[in-house]
Each structure stands twice: as structure tokens, then as C-alpha cells.
N, C-alpha and C positions, 0 to 999 in steps of 0.2 A: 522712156527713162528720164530720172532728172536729171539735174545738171552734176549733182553731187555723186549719184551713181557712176554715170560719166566718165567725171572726175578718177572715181576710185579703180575704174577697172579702166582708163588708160594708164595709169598709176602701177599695178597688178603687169600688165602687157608690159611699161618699161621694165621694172623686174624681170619679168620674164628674158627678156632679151636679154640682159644684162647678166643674166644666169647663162644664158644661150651662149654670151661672149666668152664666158669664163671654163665655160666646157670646152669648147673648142680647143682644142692641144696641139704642140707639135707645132715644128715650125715650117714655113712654104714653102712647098717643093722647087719653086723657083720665084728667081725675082717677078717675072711675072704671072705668079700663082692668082690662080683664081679664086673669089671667096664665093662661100656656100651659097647657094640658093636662100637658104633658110636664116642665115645672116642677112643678106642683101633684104631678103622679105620683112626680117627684124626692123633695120634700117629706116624701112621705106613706114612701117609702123608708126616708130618713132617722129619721121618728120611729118606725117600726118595727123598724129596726135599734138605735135607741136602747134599746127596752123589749124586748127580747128578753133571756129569764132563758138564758143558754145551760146553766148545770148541770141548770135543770128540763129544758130539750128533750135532753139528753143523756140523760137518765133517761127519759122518754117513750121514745127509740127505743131506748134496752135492754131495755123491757120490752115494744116493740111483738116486736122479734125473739124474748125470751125467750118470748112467746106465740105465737108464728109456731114455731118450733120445737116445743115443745107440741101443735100442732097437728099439724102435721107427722107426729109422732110418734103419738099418738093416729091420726087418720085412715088409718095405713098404705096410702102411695099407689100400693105394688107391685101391688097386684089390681089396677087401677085402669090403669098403664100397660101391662100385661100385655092387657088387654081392650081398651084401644084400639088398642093391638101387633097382635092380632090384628083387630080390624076394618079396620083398615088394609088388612094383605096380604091377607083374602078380599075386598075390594072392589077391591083391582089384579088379583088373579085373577079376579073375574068379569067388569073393565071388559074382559080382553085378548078376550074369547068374545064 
């Protein structure tokens, strides 16, 4: 995802919350009432979207692909599908007998 996606649908998820908060009704059963699970989860959202570096997580997954491709490349996966290619069709050729 880019940064701007990101962006929008942490954006989207405050909303949400903030819908979440305004539904909630009624007042607490007691001074020390407990809040929802699904507030507290809102919440915890919120402050993770707040501390979120997005130029570091954007760097993290250029270098998770730049290492993924490395790999890739290294491990040459052509033998590899070539030999499951082939265990394949002698396993449909021996299931038909």
C-alpha cells in the first residue's frame, strides 16, 4: 500500500471510531463502569495510528521486496517448478490405472 492509501483509511478507521463513540448511549452504570471492549479497541487504534512513522514502514517494505527478489533470484525456482511439473502429471498418470 502507499503512503496516501495509508493515510486515508487510517483516516476512515478514526471516523469510524468516532461514530463508535457517538453510538454508545446511556449513562454508566457506575462510577466505576467499565468501557466496551470495542471502545477500548477503538482507542488503542487511534493511538497506533497516531505513532505510526509511515516513511520508516515505507522503507521496511522496499527492502522487505528488495530482499524477496534477491531471493528469488538466488534460489532459481525454475528446477523446482519443473519437478513439481512433473510429479504432478506422473501422479494423474498413475491415479487413471
Amino acid at each position: 500500500m502507499t503512503e496516501s492509501k495509508l493515510e486515508q483509511e487510517i483516516a476512515q478507521l478514526r471516523a469510524e471510531v468516532e461514530e463508535m463513540k457517538k453510538a454508545q448511549s446511556g449513562p454508566p452504570e457506575s462510577s466505576e463502569a467499565k468501557e466496551s471492549p470495542l471502545l477500548r479497541a477503538g482507542e488503542f487504534v487511534e493511538q497506533l495510528a497516531e505513532n505510526v512513522d509511515f516513511g520508516q514502514a515505507s522503507s521496511q517494505v522496499q527492502t522487505v521486496v528488495k530482499e524477496l527478489g534477491q531471493e528469488m533470484k538466488e534460489s532459481r525456482p525454475r528446477p523446482l517448478l519443473v519437478a513439481f511439473a512433473l510429479g504432478f502429471v506422473a501422479a494423474k498418470i498413475l491415479s487413471r490405472r
